[in-house]
BAVOTI-379638 format. One record per atom (N, C-alpha, C, CB): atom name; x, y, z; residue number from 1. Coordinates in steps of 0.02 Angstrom, whole numbers. Glycine has a CB too. Layout:
<nutis>
<nuti a="CA" x="X" y="Y" z="Z" k="NUM"/>
...
</nutis>
This chain:
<nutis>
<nuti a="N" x="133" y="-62" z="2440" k="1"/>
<nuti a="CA" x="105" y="4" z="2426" k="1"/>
<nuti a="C" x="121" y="50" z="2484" k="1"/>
<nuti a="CB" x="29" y="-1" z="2413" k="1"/>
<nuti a="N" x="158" y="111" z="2459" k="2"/>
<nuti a="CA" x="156" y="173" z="2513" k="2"/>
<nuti a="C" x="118" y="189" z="2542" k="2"/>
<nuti a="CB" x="164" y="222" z="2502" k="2"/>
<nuti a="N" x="99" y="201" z="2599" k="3"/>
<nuti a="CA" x="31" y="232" z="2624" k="3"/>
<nuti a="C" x="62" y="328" z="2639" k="3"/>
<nuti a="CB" x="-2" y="177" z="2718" k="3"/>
<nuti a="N" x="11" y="363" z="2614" k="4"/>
<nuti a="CA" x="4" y="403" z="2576" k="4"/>
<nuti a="C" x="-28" y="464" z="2668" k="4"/>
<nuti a="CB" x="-54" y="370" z="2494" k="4"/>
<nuti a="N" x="31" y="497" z="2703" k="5"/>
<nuti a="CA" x="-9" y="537" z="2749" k="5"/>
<nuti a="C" x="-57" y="610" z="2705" k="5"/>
<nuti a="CB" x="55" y="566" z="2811" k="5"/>
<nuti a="N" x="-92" y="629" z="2777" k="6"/>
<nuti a="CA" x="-134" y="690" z="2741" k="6"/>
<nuti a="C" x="-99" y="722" z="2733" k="6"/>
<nuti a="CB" x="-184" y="726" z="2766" k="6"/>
<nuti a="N" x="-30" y="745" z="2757" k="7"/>
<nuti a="CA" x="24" y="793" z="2740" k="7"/>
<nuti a="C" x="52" y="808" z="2668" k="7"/>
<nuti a="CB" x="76" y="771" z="2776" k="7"/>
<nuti a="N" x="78" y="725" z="2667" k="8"/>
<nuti a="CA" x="87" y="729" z="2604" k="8"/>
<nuti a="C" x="47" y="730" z="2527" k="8"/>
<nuti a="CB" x="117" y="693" z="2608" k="8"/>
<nuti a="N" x="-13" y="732" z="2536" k="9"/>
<nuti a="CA" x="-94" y="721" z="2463" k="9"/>
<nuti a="C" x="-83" y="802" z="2464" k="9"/>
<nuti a="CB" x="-215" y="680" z="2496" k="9"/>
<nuti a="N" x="-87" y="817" z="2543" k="10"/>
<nuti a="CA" x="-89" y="912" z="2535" k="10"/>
<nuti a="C" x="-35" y="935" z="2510" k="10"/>
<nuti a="CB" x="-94" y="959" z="2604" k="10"/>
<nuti a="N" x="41" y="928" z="2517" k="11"/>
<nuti a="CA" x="65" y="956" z="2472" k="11"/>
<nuti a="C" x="72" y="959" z="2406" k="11"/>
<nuti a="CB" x="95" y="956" z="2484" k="11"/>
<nuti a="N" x="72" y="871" z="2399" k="12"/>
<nuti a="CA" x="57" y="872" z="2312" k="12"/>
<nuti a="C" x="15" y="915" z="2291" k="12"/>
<nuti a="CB" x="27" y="811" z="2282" k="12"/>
<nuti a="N" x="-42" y="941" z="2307" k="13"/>
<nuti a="CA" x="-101" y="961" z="2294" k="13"/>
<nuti a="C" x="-76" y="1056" z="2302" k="13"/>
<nuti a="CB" x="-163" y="920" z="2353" k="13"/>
<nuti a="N" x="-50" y="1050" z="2347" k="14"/>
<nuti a="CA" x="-15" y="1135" z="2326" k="14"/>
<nuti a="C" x="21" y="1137" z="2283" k="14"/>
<nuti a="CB" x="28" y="1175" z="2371" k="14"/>
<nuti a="N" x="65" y="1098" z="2264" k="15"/>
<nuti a="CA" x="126" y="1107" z="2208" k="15"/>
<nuti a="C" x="89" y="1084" z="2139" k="15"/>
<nuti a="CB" x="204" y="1052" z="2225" k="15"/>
<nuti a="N" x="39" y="1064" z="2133" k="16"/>
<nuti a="CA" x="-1" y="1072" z="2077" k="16"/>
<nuti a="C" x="-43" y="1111" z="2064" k="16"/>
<nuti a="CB" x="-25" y="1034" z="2067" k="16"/>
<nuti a="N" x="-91" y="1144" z="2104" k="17"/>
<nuti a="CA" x="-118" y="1194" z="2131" k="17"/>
<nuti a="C" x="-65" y="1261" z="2078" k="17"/>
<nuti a="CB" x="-110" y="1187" z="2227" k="17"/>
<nuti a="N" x="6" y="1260" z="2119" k="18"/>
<nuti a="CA" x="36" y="1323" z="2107" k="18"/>
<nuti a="C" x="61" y="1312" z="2026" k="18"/>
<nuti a="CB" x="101" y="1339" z="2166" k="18"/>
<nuti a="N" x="85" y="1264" z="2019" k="19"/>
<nuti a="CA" x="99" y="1239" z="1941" k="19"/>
<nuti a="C" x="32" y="1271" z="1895" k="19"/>
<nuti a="CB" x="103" y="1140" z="1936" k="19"/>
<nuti a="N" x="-25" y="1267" z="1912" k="20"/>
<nuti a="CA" x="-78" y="1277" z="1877" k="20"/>
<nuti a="C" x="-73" y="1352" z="1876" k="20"/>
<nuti a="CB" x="-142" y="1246" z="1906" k="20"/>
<nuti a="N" x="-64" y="1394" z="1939" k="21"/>
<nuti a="CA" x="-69" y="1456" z="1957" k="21"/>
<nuti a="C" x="-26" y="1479" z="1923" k="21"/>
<nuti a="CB" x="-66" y="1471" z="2018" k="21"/>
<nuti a="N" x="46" y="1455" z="1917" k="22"/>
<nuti a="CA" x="79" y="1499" z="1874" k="22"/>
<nuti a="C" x="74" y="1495" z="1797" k="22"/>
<nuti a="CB" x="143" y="1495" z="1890" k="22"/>
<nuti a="N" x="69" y="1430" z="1780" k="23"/>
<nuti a="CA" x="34" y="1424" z="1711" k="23"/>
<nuti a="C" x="-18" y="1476" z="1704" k="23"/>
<nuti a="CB" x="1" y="1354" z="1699" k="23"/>
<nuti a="N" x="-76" y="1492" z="1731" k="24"/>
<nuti a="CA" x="-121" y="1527" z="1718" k="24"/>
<nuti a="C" x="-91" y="1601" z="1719" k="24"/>
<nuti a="CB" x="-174" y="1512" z="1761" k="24"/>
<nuti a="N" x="-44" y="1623" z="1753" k="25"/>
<nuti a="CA" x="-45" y="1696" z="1776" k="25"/>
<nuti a="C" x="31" y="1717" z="1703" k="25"/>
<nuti a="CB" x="-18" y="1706" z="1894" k="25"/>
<nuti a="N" x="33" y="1660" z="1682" k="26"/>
<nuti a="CA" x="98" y="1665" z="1625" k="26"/>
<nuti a="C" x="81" y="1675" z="1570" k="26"/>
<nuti a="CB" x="141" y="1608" z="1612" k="26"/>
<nuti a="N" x="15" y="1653" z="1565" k="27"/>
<nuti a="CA" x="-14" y="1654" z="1473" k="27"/>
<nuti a="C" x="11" y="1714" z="1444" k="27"/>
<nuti a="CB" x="-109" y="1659" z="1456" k="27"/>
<nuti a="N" x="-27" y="1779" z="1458" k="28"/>
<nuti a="CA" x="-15" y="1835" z="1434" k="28"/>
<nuti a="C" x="64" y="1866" z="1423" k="28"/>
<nuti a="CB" x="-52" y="1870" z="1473" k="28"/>
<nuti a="N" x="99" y="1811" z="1453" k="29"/>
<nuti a="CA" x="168" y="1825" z="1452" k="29"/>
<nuti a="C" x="209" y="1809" z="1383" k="29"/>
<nuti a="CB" x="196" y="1786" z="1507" k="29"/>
<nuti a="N" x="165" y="1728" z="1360" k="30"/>
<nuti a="CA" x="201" y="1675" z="1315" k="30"/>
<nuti a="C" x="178" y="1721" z="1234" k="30"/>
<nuti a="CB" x="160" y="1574" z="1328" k="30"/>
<nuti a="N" x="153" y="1750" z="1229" k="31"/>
<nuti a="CA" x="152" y="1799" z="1167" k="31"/>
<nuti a="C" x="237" y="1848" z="1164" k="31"/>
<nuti a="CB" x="72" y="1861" z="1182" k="31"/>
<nuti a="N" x="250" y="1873" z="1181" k="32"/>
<nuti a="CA" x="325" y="1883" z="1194" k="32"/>
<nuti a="C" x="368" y="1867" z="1208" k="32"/>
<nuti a="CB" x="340" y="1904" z="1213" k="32"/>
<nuti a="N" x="389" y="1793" z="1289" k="33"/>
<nuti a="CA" x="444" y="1755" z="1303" k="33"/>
<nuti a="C" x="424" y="1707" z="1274" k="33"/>
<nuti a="CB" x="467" y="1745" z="1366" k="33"/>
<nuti a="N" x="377" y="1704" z="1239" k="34"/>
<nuti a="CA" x="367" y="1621" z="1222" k="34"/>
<nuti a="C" x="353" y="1567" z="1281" k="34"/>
<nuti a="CB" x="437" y="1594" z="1186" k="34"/>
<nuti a="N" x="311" y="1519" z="1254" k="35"/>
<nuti a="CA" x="287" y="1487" z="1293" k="35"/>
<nuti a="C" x="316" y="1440" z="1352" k="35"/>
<nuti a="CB" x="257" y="1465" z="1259" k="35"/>
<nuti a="N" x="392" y="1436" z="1326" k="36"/>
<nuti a="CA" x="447" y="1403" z="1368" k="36"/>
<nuti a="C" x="480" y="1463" z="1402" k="36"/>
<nuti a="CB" x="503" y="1358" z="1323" k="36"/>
<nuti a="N" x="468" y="1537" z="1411" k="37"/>
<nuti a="CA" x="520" y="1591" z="1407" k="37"/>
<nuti a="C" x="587" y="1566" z="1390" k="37"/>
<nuti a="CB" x="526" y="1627" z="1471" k="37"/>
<nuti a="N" x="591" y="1573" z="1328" k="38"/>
<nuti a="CA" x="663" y="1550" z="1302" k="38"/>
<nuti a="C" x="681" y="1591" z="1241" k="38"/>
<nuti a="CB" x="666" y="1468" z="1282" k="38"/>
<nuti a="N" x="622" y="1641" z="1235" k="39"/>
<nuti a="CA" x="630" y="1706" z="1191" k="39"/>
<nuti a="C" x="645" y="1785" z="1209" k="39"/>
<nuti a="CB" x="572" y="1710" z="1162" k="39"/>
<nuti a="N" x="692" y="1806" z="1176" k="40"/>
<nuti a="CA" x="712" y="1872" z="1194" k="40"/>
<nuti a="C" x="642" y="1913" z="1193" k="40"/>
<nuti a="CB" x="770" y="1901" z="1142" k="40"/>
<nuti a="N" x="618" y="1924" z="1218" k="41"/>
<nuti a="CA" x="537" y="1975" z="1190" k="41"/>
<nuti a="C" x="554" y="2038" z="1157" k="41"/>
<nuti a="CB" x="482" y="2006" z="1261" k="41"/>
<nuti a="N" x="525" y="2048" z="1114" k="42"/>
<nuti a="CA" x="558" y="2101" z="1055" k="42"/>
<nuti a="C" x="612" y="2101" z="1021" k="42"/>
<nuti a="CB" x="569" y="2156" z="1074" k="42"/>
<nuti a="N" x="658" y="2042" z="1027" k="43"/>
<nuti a="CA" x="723" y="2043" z="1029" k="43"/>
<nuti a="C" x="773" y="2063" z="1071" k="43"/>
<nuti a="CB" x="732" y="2063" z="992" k="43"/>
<nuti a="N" x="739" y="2109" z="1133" k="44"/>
<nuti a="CA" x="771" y="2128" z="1182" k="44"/>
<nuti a="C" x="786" y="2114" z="1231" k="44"/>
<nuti a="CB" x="764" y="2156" z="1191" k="44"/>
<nuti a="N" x="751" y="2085" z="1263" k="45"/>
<nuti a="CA" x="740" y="2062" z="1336" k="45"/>
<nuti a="C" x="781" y="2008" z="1342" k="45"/>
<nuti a="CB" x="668" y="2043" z="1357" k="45"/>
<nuti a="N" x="815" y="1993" z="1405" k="46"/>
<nuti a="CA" x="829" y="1919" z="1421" k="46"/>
<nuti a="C" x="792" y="1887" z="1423" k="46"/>
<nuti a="CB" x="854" y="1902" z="1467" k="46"/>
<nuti a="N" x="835" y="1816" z="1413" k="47"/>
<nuti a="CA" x="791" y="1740" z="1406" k="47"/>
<nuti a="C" x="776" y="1731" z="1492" k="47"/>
<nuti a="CB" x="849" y="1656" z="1363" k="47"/>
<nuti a="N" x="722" y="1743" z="1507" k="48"/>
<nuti a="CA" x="688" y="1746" z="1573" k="48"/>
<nuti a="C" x="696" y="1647" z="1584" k="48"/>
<nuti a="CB" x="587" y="1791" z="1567" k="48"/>
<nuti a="N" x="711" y="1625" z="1550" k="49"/>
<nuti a="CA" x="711" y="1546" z="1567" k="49"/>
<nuti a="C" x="761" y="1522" z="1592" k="49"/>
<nuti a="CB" x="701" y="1504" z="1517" k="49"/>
<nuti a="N" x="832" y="1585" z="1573" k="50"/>
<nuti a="CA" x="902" y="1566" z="1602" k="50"/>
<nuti a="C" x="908" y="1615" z="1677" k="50"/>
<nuti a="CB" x="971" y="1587" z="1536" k="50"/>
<nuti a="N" x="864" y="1656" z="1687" k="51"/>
<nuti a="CA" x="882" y="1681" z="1736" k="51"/>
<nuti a="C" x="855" y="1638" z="1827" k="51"/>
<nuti a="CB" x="856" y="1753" z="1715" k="51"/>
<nuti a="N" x="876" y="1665" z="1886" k="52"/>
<nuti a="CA" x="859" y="1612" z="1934" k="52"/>
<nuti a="C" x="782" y="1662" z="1953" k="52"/>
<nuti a="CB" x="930" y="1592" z="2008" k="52"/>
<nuti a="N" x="738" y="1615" z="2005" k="53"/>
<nuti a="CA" x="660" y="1628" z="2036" k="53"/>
<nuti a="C" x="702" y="1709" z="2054" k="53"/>
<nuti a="CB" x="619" y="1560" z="2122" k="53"/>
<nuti a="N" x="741" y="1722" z="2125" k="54"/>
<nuti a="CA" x="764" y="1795" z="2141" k="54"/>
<nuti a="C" x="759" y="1840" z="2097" k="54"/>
<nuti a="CB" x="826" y="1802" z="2158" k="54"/>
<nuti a="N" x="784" y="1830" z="2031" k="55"/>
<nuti a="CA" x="803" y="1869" z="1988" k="55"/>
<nuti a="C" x="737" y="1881" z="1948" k="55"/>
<nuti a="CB" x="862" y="1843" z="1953" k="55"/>
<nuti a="N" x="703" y="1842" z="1944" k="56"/>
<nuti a="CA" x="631" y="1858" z="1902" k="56"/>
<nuti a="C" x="606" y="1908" z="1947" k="56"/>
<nuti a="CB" x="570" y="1790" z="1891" k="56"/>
<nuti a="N" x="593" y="1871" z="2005" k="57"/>
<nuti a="CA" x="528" y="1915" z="2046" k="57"/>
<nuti a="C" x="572" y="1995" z="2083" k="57"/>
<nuti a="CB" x="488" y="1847" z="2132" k="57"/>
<nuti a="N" x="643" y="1994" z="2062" k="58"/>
<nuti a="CA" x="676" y="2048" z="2089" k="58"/>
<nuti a="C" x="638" y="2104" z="2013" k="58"/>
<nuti a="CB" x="782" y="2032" z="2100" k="58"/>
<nuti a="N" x="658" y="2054" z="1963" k="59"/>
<nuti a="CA" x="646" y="2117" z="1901" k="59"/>
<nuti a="C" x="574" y="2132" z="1899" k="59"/>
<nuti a="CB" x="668" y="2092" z="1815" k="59"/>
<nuti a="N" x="516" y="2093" z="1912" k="60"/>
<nuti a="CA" x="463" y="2104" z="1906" k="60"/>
<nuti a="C" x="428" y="2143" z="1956" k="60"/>
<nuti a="CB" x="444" y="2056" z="1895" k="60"/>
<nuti a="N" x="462" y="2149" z="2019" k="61"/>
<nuti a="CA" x="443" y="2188" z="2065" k="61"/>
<nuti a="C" x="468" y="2263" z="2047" k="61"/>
<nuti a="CB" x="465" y="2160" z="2129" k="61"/>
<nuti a="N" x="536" y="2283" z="2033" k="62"/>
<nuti a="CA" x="551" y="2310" z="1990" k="62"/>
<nuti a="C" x="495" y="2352" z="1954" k="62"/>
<nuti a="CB" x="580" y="2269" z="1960" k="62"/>
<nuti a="N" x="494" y="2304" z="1899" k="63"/>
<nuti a="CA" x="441" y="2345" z="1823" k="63"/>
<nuti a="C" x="384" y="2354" z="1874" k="63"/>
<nuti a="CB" x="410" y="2282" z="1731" k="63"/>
<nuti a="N" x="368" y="2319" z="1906" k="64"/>
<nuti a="CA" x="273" y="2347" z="1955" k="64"/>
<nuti a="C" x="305" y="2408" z="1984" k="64"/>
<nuti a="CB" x="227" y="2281" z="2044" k="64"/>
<nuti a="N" x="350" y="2415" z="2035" k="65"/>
<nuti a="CA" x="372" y="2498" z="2052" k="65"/>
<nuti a="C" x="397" y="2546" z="1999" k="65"/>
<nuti a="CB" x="430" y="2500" z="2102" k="65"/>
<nuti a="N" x="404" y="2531" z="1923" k="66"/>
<nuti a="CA" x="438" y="2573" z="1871" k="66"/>
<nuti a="C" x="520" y="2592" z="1896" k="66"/>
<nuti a="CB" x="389" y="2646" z="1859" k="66"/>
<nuti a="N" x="540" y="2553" z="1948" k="67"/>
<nuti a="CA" x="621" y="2581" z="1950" k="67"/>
<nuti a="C" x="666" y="2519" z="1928" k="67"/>
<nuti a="CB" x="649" y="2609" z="2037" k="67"/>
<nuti a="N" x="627" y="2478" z="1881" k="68"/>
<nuti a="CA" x="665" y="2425" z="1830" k="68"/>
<nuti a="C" x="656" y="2420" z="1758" k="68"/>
<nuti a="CB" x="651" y="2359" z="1847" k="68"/>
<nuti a="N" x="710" y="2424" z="1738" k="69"/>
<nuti a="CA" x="719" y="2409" z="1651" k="69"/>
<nuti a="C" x="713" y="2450" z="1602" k="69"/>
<nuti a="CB" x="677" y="2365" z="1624" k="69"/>
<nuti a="N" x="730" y="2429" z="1541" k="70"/>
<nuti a="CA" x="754" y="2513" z="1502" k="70"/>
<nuti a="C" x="697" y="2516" z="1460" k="70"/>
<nuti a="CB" x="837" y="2522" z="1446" k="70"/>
<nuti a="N" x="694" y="2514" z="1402" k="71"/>
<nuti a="CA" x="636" y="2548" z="1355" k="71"/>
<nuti a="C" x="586" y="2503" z="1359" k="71"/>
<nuti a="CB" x="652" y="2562" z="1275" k="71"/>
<nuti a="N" x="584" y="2430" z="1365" k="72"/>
<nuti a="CA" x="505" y="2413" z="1387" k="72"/>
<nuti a="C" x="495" y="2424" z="1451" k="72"/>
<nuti a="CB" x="482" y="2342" z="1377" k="72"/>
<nuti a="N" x="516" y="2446" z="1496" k="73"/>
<nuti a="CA" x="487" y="2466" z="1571" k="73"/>
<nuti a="C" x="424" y="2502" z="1569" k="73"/>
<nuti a="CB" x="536" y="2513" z="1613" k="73"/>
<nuti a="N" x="400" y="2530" z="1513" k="74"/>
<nuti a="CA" x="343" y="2537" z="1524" k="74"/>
<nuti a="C" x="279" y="2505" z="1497" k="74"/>
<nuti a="CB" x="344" y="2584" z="1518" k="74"/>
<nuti a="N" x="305" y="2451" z="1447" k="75"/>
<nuti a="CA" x="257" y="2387" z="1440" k="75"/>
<nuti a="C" x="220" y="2338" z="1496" k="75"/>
<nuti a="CB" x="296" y="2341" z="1405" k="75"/>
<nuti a="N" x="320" y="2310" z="1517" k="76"/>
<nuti a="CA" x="291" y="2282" z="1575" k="76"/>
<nuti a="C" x="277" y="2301" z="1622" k="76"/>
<nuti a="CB" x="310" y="2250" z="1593" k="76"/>
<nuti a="N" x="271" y="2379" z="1658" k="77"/>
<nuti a="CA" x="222" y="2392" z="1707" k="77"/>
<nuti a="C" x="182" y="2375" z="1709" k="77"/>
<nuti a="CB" x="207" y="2430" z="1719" k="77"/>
<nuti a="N" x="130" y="2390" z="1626" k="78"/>
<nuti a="CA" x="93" y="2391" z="1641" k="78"/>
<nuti a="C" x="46" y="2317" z="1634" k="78"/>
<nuti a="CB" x="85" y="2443" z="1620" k="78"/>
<nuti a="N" x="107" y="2261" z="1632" k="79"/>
<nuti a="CA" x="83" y="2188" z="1607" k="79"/>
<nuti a="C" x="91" y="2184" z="1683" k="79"/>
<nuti a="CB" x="129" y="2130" z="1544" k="79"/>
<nuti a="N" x="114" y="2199" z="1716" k="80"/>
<nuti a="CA" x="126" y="2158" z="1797" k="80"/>
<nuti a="C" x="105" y="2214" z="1842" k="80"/>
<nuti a="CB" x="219" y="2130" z="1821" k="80"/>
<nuti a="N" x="78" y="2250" z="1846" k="81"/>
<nuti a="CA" x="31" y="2297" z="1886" k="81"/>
<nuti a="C" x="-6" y="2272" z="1924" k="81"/>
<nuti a="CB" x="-8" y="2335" z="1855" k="81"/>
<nuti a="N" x="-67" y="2221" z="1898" k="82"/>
<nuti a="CA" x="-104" y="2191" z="1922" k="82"/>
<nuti a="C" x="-82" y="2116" z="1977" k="82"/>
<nuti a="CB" x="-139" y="2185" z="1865" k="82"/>
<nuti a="N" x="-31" y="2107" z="1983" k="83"/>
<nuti a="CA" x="2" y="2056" z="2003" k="83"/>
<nuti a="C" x="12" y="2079" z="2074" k="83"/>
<nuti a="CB" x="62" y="2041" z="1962" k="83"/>
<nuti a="N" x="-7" y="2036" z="2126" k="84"/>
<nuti a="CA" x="42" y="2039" z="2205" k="84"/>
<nuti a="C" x="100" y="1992" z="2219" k="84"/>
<nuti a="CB" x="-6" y="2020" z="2272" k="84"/>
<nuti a="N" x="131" y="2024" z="2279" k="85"/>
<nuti a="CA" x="186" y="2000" z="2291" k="85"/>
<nuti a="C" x="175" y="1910" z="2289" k="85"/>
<nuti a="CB" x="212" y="2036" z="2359" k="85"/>
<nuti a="N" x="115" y="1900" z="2299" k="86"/>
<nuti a="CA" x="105" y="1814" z="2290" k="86"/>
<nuti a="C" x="134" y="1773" z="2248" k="86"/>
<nuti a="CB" x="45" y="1794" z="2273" k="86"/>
<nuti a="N" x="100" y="1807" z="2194" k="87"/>
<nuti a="CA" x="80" y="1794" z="2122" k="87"/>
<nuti a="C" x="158" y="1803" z="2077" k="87"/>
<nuti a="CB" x="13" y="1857" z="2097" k="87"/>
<nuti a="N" x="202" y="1864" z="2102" k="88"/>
<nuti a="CA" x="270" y="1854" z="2070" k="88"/>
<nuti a="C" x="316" y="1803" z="2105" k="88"/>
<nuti a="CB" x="307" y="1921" z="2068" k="88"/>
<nuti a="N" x="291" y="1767" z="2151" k="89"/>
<nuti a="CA" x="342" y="1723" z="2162" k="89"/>
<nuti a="C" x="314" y="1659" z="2129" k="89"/>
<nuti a="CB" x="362" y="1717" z="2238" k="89"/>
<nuti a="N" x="264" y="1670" z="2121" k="90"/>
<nuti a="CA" x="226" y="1574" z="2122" k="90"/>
<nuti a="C" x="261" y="1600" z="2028" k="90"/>
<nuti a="CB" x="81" y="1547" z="2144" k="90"/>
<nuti a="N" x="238" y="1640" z="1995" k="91"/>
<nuti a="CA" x="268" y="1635" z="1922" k="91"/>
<nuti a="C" x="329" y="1641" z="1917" k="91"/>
<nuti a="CB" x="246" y="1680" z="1877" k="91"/>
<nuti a="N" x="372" y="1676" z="1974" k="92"/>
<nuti a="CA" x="447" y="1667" z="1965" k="92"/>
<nuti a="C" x="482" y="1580" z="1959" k="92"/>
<nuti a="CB" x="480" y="1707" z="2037" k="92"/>
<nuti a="N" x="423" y="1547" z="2005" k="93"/>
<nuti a="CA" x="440" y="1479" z="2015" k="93"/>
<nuti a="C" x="410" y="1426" z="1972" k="93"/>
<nuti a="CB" x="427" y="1463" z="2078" k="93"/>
<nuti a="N" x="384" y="1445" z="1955" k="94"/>
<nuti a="CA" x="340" y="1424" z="1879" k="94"/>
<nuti a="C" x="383" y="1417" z="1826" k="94"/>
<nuti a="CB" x="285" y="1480" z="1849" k="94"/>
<nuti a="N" x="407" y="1478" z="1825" k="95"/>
<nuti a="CA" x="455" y="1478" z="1760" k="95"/>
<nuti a="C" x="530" y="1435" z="1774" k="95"/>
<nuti a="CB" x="475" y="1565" z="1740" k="95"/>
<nuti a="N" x="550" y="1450" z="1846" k="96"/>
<nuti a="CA" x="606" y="1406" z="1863" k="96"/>
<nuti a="C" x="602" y="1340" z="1861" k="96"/>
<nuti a="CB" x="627" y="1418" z="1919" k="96"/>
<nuti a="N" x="553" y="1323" z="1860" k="97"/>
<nuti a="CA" x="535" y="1231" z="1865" k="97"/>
<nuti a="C" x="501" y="1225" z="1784" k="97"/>
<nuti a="CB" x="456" y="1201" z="1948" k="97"/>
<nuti a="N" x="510" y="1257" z="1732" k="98"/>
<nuti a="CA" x="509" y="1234" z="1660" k="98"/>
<nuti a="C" x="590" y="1206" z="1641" k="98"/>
<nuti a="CB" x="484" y="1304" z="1608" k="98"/>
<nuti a="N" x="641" y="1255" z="1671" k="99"/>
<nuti a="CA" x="683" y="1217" z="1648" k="99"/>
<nuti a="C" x="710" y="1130" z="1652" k="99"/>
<nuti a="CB" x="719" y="1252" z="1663" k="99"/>
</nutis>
């Protein structure tokens, strides 16, 4: 049997922790990308499931300043408004670790 340092229980325990965090902060998302983001939302949007973590939290930072994306830019402002810079990376990485 491995013996198990405090280092390592604590990270497991963050990377589940954040797994949970981004699951939670995604729900409101999976009505449009679908629950895998592997749906165009409206038919328009990219499949947010093929794109990389940079590229999420670049576009989502983006739509929170309104100087990203074309005719839903003003949906998702106002879906990721409430979000900090934390919170778009832990769901950028959320979504990158579904694939």
């Amino acid at each position: 049997m491995k013996k198990l340092t405090l280092a390592t229980i604590f990270i497991a325990g963050a990377l589940s922790l954040m797994a949970a965090d981004g699951k939670a902060l995604t729900q409101k998302c999976a009505g449009c990308h679908g629950a895998d983001f592997g749906k165009k939302a409206l038919g328009v949007s990219k499949i947010v499931k093929n794109m990389k973590a940079d590229e999420i939290v670049k576009a989502l930072e983006g739509y929170k300043a309104g100087t990203f994306g074309g005719p839903m830019k003003g949906v998702m402002k106002s879906q990721i408004s409430s979000y900090n810079d934390k919170q778009i990376k832990v769901i950028a990485k959320y979504i990158t670790g579904l694939k």
